[in-house]
N, C-alpha and C positions, 0 to 999 in steps of 0.2 A: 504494500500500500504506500502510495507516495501522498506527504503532506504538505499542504503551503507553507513554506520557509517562513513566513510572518506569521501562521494562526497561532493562537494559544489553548491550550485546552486545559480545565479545568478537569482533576482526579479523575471525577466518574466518567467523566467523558469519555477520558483519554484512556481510563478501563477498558470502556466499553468498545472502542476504535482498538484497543491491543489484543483483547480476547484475554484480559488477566484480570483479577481480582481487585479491590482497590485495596484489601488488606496485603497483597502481595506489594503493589507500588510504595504501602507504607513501610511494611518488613526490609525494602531494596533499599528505601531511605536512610532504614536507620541503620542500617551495613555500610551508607556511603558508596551505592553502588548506582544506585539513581537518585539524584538530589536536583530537582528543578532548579534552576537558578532565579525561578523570578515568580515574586508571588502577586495577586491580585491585592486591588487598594484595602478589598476585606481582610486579606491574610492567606487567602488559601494559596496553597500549590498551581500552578501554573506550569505546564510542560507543550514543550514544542518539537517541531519536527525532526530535530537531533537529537530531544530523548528517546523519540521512538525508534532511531537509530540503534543507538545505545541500548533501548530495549531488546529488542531484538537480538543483538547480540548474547545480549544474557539469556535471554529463554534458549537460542541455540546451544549454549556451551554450558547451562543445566539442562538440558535435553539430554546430550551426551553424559550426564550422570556426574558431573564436574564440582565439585562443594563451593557453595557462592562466595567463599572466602578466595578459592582459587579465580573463582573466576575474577574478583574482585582486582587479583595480582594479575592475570591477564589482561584485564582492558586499562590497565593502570602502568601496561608496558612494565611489569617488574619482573614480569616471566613472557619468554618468546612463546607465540601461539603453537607453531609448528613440536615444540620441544613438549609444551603443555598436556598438546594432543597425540604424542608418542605417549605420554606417560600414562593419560587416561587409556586409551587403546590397552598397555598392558593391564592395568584396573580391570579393567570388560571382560579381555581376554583373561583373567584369572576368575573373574566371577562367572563366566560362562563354564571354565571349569569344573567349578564348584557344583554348577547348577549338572553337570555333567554328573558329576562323581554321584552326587542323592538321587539321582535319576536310575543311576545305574546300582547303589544299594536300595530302590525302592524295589526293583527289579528281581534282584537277587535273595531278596527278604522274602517276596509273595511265592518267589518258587518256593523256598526253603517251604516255607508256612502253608503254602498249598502241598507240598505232597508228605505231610507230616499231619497236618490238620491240627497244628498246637504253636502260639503264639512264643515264641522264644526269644524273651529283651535280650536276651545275656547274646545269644547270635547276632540277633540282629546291631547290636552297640559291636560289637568285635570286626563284625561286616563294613558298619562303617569307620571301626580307626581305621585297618587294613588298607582300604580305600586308602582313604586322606595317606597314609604312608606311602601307597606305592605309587599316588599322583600328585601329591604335593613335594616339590624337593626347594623349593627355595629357602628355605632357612636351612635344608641339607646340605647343601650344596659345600660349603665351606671345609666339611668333611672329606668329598668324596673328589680323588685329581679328574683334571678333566677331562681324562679318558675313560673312567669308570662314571663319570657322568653323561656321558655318550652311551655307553652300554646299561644305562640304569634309564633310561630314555628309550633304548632300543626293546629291554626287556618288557615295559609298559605295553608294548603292543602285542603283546601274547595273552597277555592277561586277560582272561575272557569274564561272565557272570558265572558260567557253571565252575570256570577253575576257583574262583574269588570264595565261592559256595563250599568245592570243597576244602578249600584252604582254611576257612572260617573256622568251618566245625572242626577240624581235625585241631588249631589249635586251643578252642574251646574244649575238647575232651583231652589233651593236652596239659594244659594248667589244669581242670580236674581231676587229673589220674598224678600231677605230681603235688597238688594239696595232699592227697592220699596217700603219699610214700613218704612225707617228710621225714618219718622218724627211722626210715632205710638210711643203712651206712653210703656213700655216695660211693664205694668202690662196688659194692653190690649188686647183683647182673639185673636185677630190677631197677636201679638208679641207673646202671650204662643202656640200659636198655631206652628209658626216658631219656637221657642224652642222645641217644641215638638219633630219635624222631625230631629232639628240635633242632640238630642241626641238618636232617632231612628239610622240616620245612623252611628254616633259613632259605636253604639252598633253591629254594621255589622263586625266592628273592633276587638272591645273588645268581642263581642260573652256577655255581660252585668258580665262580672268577673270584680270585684271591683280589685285584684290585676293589672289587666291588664289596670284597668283605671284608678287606681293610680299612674301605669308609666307614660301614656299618659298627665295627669295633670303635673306630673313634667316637660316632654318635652316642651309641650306648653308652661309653666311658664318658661321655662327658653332659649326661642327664641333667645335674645339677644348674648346668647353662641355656637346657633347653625353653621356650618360649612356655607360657604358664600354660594357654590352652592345650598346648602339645604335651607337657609334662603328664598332663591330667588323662588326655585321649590315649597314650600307650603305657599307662601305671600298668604295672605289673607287680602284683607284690613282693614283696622285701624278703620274705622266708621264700619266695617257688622261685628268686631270682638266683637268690644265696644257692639255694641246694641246687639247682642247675648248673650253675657257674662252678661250686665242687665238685658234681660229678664229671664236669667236663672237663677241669684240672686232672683228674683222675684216670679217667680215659683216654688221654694222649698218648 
């Protein structure tokens, strides 16, 4: 819509000519992102055809999902548009991700539950760390050289819903067959025996590349540093990690 250079238009007007709200034009004010310059001899807001300029701009670049603060540093020339909009782009691209990965545990949850016929939070929460671990690596990353970040990228696409399914359960009956041994000597063919399978399903991960599982040892080893949500989504507990990690001392 093109405006006369001279006309003024008063909030609701100028609402109503933008297709926005007049509580939005007030919220944009008081961010300093649209601020009329000129008010009427009553007091009101007065906006002209270079704010609806400026409007515009803003409804495009919260369109793209942009937080009005950035956009604020965009049209304020404190950040380059082009750089702005690489960064959003990877934002999108990370949350389309996201939307990927629960689409894909909604998935793998109704098979499970349809041919069981029995609701299982405990699978289903396992189904979704697993996820988020084998598709999220950016805060991994630091861990893993960037050749075994090639091949941790390359392994993602084997990764199917029925592999994901049965990789789930087997580590869910897993941690409950080694809550169940705790009080077994960790040299004990019952303890090597449970070592045995979790470094079977490591290996589901790692595909058995020593680079890839020399990232993976760094990560574990260094829990303490991990991000709080992350901490919380691959808790393992403290005794089934202990007796794991001695029977596999023991085993080598």
């Amino acid at each position: 819509m093109k405006l006369d250079a001279k006309e003024m238009f008063k909030t609701q007007e100028f609402a109503k000519l933008a297709g926005v709200t007049v509580r939005a034009l007030h919220h944009y004010d008081r961010l300093g992102l649209l601020k009329p310059k000129q008010r009427s001899t009553a007091g009101y807001r007065l906006y002209s055809a270079r704010d609806f300029v400026r409007l515009e701009q803003i409804v495009v670049l919260k369109f793209l999902g942009m937080p009005l603060q950035q956009v604020k540093r965009v049209l304020a020339a404190e950040v380059n548009l082009a750089e702005a909009l690489r960064r959003q782009r990877q934002v999108l691209t990370e949350k389309r991700h996201q939307i990927d990965r629960a689409i894909q545990a909604i998935s793998t949850a109704q098979q499970s539950f349809g041919a069981n016929r029995t609701q299982d939070w405990r699978l289903l929460q396992i189904i979704t760390q697993e996820m988020a671990m084998q598709n999220s690596t950016d805060w991994t990353k630091k861990y893993y050289s960037p050749e075994a970040q090639e091949k941790v990228e390359e392994r993602k696409k084997l990764w199917s819903p029925e592999l994901q399914e049965r990789v789930s359960r087997e580590w869910a009956q897993l941690f409950t067959d080694i809550e169940g041994a705790l009080g077994e000597s960790p040299a004990s063919a019952k303890a090597q025996a449970l070592a045995a399978r979790w470094r079977n399903l490591l290996a589901e991960f790692t595909g058995g590349d020593p680079e890839i599982q020399k990232g993976l040892n760094k990560m574990w080893a260094d829990q303490a540093n991990w991000p709080d949500q992350r901490a919380r989504s691959f808790q393992v507990k403290p005794e089934v990690q202990d007796f794991i990690m001695r029977a596999m001392r023991v085993g080598k």
